[in-house]
Backbone as numpy.savetxt, mean C-alpha at the origin, in Angstrom:
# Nx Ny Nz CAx CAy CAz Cx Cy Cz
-18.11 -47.28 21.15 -17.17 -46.51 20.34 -17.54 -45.03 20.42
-16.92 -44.14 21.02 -16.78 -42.78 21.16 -16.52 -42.12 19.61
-17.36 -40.89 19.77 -17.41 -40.22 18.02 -15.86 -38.98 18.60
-15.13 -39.03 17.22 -13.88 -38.09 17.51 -14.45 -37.20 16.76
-13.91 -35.98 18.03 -14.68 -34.73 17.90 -14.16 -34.02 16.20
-14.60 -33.28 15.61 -14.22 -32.55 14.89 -12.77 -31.89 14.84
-11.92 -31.65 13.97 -10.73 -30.82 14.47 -11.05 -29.38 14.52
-10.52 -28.22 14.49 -10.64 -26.91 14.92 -10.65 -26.56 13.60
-11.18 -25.45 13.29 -11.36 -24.98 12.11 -10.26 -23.76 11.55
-9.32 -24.01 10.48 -8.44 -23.47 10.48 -8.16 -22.39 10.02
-7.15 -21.22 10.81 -7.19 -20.20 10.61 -5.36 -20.18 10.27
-4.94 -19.41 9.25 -3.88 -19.33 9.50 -3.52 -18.04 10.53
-2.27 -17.66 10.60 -1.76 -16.52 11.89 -1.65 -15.65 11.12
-1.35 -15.27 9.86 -1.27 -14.01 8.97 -1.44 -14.40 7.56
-2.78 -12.76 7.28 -3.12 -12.47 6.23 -2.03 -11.56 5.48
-1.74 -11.98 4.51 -1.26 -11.30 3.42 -2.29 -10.55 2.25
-2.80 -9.80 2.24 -3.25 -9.00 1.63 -2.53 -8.10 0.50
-2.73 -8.03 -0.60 -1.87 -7.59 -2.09 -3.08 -6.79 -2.64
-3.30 -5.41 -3.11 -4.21 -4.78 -4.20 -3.48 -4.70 -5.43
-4.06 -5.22 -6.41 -3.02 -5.17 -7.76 -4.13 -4.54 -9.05
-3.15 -3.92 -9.98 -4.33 -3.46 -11.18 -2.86 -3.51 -12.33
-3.03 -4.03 -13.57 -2.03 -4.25 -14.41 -0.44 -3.59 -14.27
-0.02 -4.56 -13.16 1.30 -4.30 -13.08 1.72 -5.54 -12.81
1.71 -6.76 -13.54 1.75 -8.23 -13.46 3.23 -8.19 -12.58
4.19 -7.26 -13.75 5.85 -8.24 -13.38 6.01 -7.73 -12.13
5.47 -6.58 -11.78 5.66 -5.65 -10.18 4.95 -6.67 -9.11
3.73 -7.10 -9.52 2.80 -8.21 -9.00 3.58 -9.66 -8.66
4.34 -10.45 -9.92 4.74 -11.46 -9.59 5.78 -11.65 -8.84
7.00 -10.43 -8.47 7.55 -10.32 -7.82 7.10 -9.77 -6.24
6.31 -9.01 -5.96 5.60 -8.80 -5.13 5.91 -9.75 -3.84
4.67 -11.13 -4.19 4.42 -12.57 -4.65 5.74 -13.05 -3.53
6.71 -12.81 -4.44 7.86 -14.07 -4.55 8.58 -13.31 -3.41
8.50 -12.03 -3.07 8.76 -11.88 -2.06 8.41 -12.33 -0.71
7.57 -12.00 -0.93 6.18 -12.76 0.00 6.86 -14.59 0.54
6.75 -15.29 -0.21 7.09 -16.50 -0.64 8.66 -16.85 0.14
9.41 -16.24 -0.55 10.84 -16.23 -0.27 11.57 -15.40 1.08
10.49 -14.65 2.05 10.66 -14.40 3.37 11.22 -14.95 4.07
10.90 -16.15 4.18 11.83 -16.87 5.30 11.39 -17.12 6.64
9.48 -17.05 6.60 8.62 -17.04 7.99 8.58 -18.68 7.53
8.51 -18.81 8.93 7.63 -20.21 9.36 6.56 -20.44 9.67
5.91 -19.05 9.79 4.29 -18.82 10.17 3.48 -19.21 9.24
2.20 -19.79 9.60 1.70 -19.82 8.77 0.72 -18.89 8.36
0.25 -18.84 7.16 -0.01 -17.55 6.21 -0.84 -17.85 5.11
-1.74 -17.04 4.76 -2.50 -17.27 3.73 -2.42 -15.87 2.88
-2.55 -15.81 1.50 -2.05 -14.62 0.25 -3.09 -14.00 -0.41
-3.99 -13.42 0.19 -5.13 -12.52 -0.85 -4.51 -11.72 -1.96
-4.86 -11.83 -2.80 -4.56 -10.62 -3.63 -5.94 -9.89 -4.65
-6.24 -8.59 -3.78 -7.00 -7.97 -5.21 -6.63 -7.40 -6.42
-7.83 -7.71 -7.06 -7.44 -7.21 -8.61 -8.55 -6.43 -9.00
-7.83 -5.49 -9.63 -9.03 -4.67 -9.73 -9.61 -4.77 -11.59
-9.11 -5.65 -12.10 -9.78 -6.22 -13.73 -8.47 -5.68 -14.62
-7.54 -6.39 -14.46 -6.07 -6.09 -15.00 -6.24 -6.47 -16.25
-5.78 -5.92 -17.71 -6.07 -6.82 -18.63 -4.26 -6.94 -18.87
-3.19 -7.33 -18.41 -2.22 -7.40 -18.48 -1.85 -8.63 -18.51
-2.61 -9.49 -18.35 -2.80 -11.27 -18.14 -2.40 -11.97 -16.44
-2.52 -10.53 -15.68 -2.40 -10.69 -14.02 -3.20 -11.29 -13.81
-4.68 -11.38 -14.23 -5.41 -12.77 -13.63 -5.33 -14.23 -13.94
-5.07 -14.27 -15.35 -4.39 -15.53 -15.62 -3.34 -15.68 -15.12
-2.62 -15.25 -14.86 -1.27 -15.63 -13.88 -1.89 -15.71 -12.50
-2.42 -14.99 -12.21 -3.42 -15.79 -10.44 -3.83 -16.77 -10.48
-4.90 -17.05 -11.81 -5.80 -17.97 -11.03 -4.87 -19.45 -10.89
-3.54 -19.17 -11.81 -2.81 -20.75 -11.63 -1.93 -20.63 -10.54
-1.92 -19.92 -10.00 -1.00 -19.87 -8.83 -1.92 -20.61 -7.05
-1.39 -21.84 -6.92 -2.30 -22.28 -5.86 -2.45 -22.03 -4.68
-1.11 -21.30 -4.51 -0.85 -20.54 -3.06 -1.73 -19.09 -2.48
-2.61 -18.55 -3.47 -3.38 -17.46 -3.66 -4.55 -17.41 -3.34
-5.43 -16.81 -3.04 -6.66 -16.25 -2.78 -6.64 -15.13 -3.81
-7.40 -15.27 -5.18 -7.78 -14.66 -5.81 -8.95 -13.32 -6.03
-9.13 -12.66 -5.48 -10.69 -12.08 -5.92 -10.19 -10.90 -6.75
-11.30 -10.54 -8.07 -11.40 -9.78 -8.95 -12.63 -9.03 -8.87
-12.23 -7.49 -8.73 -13.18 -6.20 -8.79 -12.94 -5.62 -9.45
-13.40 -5.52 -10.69 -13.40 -4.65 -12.41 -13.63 -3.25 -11.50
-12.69 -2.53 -11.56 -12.98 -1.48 -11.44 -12.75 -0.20 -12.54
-12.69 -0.72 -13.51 -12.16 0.30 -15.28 -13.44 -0.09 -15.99
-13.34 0.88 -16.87 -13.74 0.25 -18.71 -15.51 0.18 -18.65
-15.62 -0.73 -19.43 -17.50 -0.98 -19.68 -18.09 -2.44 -19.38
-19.01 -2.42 -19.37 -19.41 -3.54 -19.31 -20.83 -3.70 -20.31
-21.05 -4.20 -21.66 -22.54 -4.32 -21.65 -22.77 -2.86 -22.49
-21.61 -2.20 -22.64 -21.80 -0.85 -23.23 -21.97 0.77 -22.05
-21.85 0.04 -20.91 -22.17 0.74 -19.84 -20.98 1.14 -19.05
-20.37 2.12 -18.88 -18.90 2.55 -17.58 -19.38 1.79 -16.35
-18.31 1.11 -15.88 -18.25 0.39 -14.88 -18.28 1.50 -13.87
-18.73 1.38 -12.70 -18.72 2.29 -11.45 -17.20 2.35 -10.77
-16.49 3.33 -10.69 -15.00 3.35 -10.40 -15.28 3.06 -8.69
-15.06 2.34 -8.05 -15.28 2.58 -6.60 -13.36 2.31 -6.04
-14.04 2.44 -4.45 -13.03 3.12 -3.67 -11.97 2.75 -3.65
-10.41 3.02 -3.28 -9.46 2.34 -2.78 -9.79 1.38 -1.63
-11.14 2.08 -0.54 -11.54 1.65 0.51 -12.28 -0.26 0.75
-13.12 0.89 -0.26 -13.96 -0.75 -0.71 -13.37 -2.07 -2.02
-11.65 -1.27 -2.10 -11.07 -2.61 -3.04 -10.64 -3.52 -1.57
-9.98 -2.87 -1.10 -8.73 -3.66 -0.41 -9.76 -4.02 1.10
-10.83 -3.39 1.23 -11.77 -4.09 2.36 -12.45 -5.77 1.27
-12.29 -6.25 0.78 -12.79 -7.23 -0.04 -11.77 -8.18 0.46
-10.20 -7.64 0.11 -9.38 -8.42 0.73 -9.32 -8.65 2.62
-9.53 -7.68 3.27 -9.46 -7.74 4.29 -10.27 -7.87 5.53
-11.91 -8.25 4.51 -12.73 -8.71 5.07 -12.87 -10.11 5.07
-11.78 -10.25 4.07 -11.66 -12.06 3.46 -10.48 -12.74 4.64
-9.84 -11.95 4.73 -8.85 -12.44 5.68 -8.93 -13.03 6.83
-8.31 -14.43 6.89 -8.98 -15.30 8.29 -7.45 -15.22 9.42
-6.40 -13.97 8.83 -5.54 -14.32 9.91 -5.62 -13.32 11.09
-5.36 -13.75 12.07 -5.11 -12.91 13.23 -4.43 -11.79 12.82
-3.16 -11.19 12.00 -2.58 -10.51 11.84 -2.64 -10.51 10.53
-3.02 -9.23 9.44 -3.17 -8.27 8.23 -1.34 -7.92 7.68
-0.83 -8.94 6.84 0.05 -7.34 6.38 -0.35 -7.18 4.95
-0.14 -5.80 5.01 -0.91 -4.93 3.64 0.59 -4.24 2.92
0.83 -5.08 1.99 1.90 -4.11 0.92 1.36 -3.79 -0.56
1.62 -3.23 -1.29 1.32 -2.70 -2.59 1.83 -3.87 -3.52
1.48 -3.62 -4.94 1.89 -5.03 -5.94 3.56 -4.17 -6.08
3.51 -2.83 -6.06 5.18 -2.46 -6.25 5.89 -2.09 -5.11
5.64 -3.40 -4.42 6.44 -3.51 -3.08 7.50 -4.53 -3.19
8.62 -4.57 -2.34 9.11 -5.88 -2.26 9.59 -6.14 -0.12
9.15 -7.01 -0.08 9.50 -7.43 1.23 11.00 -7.50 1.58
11.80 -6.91 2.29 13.30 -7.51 2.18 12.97 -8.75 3.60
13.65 -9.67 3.10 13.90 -10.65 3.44 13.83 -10.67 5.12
12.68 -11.66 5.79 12.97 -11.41 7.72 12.10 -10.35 7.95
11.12 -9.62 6.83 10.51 -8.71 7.42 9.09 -9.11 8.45
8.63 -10.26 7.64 7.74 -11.10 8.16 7.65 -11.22 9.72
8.47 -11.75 9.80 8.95 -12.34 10.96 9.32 -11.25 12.27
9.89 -9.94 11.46 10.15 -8.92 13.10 9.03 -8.27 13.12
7.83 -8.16 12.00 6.78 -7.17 12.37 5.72 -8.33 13.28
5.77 -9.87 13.03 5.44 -10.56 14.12 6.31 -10.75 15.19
6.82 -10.95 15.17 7.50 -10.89 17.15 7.52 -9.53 17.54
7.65 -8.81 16.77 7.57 -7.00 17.25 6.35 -6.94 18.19
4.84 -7.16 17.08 3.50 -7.09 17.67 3.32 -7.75 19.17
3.64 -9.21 18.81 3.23 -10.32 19.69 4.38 -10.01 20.85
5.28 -9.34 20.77 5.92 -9.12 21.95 5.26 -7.72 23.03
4.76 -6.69 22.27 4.27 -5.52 22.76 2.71 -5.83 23.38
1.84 -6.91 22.52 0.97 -7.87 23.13 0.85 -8.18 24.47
2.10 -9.22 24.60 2.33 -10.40 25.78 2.23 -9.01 26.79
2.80 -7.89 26.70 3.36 -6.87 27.90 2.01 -5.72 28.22
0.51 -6.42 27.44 -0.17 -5.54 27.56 -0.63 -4.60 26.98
0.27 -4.45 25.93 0.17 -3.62 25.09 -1.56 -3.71 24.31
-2.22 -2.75 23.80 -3.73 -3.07 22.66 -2.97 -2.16 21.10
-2.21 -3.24 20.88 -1.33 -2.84 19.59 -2.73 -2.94 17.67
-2.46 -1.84 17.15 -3.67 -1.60 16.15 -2.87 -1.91 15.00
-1.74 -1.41 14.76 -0.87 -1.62 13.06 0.59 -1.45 14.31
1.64 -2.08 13.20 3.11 -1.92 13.04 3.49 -1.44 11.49
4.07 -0.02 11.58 4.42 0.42 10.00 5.65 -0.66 10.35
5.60 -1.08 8.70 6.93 -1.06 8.48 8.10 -0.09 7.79
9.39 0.14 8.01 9.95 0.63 7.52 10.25 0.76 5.92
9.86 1.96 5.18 10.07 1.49 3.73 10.65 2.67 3.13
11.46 2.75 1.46 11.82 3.83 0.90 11.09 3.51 -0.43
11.17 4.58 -1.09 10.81 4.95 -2.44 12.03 4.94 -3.52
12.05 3.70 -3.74 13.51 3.20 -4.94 12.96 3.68 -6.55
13.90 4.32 -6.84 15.58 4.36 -6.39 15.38 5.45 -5.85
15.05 6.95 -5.59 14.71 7.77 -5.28 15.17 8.59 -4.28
15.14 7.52 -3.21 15.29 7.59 -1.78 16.17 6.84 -0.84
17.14 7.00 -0.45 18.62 6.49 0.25 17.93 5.39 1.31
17.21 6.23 2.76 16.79 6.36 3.91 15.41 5.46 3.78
15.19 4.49 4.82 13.78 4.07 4.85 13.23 4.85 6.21
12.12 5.00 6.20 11.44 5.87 7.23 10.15 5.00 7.19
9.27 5.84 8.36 7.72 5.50 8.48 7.35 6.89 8.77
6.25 7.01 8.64 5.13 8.43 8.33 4.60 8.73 9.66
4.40 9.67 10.63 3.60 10.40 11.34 2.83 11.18 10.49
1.52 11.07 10.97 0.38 12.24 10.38 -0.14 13.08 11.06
-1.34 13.09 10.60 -2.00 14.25 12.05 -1.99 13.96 13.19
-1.59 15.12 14.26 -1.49 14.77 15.63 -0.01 14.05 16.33
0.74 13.83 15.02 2.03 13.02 14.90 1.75 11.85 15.27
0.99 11.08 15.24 0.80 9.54 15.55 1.18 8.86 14.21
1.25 7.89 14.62 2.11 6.99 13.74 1.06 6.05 12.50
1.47 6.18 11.42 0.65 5.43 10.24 1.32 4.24 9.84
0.57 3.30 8.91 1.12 2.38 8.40 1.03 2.85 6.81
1.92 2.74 5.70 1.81 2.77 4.96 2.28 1.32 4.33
2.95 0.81 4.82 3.14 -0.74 4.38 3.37 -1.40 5.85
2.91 -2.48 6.13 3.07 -2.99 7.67 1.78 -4.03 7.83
1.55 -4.34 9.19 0.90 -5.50 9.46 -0.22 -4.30 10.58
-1.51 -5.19 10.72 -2.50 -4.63 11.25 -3.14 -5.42 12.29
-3.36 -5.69 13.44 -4.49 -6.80 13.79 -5.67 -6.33 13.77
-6.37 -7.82 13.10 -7.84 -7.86 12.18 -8.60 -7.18 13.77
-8.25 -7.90 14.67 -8.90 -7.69 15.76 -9.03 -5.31 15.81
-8.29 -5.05 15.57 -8.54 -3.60 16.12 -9.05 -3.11 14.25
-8.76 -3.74 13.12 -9.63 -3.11 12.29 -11.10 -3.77 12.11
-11.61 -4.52 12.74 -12.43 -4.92 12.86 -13.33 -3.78 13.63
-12.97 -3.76 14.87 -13.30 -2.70 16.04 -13.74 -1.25 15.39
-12.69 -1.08 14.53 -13.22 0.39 13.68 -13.97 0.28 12.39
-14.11 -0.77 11.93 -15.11 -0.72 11.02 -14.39 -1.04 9.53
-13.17 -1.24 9.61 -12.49 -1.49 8.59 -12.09 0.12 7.93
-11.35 0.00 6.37 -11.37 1.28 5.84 -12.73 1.84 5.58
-12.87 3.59 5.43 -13.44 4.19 5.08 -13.56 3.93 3.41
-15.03 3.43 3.34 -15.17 3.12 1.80 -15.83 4.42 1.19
-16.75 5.24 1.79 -17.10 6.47 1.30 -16.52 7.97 1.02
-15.57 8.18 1.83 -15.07 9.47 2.14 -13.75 10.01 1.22
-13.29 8.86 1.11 -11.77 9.16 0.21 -12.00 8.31 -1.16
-11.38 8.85 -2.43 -11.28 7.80 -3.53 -10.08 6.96 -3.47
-8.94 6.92 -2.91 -8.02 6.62 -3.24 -6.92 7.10 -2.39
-6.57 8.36 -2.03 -5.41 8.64 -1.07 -6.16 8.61 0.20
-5.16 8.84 1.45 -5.54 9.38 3.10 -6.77 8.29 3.74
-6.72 7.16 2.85 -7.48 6.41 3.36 -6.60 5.53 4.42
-6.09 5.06 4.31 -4.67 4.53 5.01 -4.37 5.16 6.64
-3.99 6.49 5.84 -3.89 6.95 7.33 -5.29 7.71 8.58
-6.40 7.61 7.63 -7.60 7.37 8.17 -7.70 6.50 9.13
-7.51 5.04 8.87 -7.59 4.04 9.12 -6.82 4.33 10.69
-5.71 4.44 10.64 -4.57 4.57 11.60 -5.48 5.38 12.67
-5.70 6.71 12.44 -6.09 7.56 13.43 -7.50 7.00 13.62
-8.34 6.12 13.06 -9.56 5.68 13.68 -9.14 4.66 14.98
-7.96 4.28 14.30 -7.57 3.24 15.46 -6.88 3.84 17.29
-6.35 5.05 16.43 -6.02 5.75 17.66 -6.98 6.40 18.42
-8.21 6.82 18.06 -9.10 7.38 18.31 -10.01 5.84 19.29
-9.59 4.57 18.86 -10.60 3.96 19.61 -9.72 3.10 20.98
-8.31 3.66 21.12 -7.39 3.14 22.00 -6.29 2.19 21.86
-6.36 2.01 20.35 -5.40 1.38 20.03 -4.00 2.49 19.40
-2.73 1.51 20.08 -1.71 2.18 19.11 -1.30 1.50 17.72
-0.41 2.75 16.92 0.19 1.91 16.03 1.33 2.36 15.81
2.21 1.47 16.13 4.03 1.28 16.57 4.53 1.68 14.88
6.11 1.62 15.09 6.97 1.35 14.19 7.27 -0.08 14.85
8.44 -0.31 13.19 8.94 -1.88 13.76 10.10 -1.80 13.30
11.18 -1.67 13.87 12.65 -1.69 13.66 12.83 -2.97 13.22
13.69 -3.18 12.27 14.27 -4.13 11.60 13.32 -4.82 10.17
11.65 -4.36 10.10 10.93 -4.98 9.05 11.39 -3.99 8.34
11.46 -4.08 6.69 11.67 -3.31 5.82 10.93 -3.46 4.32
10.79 -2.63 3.47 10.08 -2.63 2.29 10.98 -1.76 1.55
10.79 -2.16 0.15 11.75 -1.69 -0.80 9.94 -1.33 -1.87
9.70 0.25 -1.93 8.49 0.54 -2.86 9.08 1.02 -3.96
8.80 0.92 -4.98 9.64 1.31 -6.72 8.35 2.87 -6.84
9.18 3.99 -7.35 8.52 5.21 -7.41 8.18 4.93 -9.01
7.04 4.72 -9.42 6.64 5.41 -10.76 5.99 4.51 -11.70
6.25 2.67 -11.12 5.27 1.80 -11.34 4.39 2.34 -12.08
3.84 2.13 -13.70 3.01 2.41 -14.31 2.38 3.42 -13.80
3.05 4.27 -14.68 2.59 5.97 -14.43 1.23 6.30 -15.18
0.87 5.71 -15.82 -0.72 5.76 -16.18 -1.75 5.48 -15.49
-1.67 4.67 -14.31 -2.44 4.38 -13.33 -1.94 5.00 -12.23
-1.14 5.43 -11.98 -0.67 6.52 -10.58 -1.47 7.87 -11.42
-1.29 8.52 -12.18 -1.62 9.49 -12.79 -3.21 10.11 -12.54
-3.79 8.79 -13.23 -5.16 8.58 -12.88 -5.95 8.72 -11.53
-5.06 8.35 -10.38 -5.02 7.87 -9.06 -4.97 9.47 -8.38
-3.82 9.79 -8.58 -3.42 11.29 -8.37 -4.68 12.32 -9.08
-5.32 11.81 -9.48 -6.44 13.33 -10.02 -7.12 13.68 -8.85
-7.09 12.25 -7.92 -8.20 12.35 -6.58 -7.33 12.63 -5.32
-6.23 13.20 -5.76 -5.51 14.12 -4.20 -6.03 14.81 -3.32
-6.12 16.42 -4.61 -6.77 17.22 -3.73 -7.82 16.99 -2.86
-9.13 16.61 -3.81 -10.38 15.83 -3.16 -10.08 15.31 -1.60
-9.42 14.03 -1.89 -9.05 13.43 -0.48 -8.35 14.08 0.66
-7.69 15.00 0.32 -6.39 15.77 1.10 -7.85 16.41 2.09
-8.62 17.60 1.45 -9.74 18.02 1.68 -10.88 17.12 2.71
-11.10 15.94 2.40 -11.95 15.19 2.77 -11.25 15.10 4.37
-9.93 14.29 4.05 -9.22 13.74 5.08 -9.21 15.12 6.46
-9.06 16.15 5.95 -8.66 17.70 6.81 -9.86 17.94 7.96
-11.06 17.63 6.77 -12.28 17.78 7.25 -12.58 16.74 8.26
-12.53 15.65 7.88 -12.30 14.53 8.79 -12.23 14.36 10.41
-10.68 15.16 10.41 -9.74 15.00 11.69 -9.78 16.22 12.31
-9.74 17.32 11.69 -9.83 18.87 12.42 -10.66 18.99 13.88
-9.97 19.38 14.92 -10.59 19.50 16.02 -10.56 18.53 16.53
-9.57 17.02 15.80 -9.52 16.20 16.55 -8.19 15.78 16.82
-7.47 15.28 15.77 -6.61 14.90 15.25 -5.77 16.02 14.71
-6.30 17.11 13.84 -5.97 17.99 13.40 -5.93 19.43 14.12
-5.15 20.01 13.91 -5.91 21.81 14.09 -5.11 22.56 13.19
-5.72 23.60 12.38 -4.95 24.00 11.06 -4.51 25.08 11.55
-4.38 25.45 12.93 -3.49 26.73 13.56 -2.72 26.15 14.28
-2.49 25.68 14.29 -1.19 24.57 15.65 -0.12 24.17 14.91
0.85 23.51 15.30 2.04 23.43 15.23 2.07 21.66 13.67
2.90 22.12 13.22 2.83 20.82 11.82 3.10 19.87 12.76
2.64 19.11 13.04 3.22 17.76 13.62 3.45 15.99 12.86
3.34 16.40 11.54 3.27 15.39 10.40 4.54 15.51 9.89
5.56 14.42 10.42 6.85 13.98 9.97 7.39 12.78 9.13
8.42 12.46 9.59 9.00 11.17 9.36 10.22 10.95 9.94
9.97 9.49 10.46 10.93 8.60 11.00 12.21 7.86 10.22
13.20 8.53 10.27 13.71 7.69 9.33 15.48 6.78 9.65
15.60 5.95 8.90 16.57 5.21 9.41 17.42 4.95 8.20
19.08 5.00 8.85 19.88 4.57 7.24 20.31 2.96 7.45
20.08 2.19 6.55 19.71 0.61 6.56 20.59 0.26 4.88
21.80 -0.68 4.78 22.16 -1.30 4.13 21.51 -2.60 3.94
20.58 -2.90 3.20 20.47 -3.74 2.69 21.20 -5.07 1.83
21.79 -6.11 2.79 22.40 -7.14 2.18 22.27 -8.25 1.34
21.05 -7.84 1.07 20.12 -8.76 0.32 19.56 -8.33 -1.21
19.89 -7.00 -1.44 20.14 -5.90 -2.34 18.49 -6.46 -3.01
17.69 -6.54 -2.37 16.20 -6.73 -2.39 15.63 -6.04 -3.81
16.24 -5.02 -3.76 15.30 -3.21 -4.83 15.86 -3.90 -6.64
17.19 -4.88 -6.29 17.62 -5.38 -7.62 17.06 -5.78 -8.27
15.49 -7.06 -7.67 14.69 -7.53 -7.94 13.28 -7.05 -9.08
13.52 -5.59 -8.98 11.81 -4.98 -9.26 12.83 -4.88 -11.10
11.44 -5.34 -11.74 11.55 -5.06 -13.19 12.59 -4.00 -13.83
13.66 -4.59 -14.36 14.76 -3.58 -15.23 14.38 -2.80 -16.20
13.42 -3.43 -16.63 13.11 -2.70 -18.12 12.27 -1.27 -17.95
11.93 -0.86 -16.58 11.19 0.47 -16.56 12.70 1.88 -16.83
11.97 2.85 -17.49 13.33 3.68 -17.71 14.03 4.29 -16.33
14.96 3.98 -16.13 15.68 4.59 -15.23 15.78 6.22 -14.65
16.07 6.45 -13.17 15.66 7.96 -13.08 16.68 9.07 -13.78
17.87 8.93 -14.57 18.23 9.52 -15.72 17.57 9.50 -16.49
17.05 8.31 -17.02 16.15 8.65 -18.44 15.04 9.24 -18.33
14.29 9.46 -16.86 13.29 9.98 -16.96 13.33 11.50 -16.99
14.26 11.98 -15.51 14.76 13.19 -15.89 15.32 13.72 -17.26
15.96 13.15 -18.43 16.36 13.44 -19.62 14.73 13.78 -20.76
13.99 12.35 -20.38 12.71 12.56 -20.70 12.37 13.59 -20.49
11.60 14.07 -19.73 10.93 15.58 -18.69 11.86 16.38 -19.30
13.32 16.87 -19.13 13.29 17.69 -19.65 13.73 18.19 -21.37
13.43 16.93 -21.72 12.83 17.28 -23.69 11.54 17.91 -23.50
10.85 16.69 -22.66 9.48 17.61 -23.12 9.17 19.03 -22.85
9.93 19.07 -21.75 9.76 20.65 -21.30 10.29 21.37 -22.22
11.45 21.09 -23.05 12.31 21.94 -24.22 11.25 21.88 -25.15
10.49 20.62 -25.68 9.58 20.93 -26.98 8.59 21.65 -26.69
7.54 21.80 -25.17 6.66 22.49 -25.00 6.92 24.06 -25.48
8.11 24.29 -24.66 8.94 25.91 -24.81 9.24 25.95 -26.28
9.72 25.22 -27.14 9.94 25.75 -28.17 8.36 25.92 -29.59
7.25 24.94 -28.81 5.89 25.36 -29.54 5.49 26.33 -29.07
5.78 26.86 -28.04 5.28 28.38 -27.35 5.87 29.09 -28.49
7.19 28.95 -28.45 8.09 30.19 -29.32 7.87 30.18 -30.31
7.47 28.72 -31.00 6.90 28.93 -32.64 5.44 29.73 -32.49
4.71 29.69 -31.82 3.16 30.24 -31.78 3.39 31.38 -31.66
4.84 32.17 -30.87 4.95 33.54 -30.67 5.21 34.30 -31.82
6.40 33.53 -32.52 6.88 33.99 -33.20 5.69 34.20 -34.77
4.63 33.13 -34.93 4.15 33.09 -35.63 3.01 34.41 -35.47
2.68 35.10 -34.60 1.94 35.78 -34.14 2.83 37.25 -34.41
3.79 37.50 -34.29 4.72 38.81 -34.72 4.28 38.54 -36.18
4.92 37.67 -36.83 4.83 37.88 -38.04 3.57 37.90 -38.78
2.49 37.69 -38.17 1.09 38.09 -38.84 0.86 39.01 -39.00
């Protein structure tokens, strides 16, 4: 009697990778996008968390389709501030975890429109078969409601970034993954991109994948996020200059952009209850009227002393 060999040890064909921090309903839809694609591939769903107290981890850990991991990155522990670490070293947790041949990386306030799955794989695997040493495919995305037009980003040097799209593990592997030291939070992304270009890999657009991103997703944590711009903008300059960059040469940091009806009206999906961009503009400018009118009381109070 002959021993039957072992079967192969299984990998699915694409990682789904998610970074999330208390934005559950942006999160569970995310998710269901994900889910409700319409690939036949098979696929496995990381999602980080960075210590949501919004009840986003209890809603993970029952979800069986998931790969959970949690990195407290807020608050105390023990009486002690937790160490804030990187954008770099959140989403490398996920993407060091990842057993698929192909990475796609969207935000928790993303939504997939429907088939995107599927053209940023045959996109890759077709540019592949022909030879191609393909590093990322952006996908096409806008900033809802905000923004009409979906586009993808050129950066320094005008090469092409991913800001939402698929990656093969194989060429971020090669570079070392993201930069966990250098950036807190922005230009890490497109770091990433130009390391890849820098080691011979390209990174395409992909006509027909699309993303629907919601602008303003819990503005208390963008806010926070945004203190570390400048910093990074700086870091990133320093970075690439003389390589990628030259700060006397010609801007070569654009965008690609495309006008795309969406039939699937995808953007309908993201949480109603955030205030709408009337109410926010109406918002903003009260506050700007009450700021101006405590100026004028402080002025006025100052004559009359």
């Amino acid at each position: 009697m002959t021993d039957t060999p072992p079967p192969p040890p299984y990998r699915p064909l694409l990682s789904v990778v998610i970074g999330s921090y208390n934005r559950r309903r942006f999160l569970e839809q995310a998710i269901e996008s994900v889910r409700a694609n319409g690939t036949p591939a098979d696929y496995e769903t990381i999602v980080v968390d960075g210590g949501s107290t919004d009840g986003s981890m209890g809603w993970l850990v029952k979800q069986k389709d998931i790969v959970t991991i949690v990195q407290h990155n807020r608050g105390e522990f023990r009486g002690t501030p937790i160490r804030r670490r990187s954008w770099g070293y959140f989403m490398n947790l996920g993407f060091k975890s990842a057993q698929g041949r192909y990475i796609l990386m969207i935000s928790d306030d993303c939504l997939l429109v429907p088939g995107a799955i599927d053209r940023g794989l045959e996109h890759v695997q077709q540019l592949e078969a022909e030879g191609r040493k393909i590093g990322g495919a952006a996908f096409y995305f806008r900033n809802w409601p905000n923004e009409r037009d979906y586009y993808v980003q050129r950066t320094f040097g005008g090469k092409l970034m991913v800001n939402h799209g698929l990656y093969t593990r194989a060429a971020m592997g090669a570079v070392g993954f993201v930069d966990e030291d250098r950036y807190g939070f922005y230009k890490a992304d497109g770091d990433l991109c130009l390391k890849m270009w820098e080691a011979g890999f390209e990174v395409v657009d992909c006509p027909g994948a699309y993303v629907e991103h919601f602008e303003g997703a819990n503005r208390a944590v963008r806010k926070s996020n945004r203190e570390l711009l400048a910093r990074d903008r700086e870091a990133y300059r320093q970075r690439w200059e003389g390589i990628f960059w030259d700060p006397a040469g010609p801007e070569l940091r654009d965008q690609l952009s495309v006008a795309y009806d969406d039939p699937h009206r995808t953007a309908s999906r993201f949480p109603s209850d955030e205030p709408s961009l009337p109410a926010r503009v109406a918002r903003r400018a009260r506050q700007t009227g009450e700021r101006a009118l405590a100026r004028l009381t402080k002025l006025t109070g100052l004559v009359h002393a």
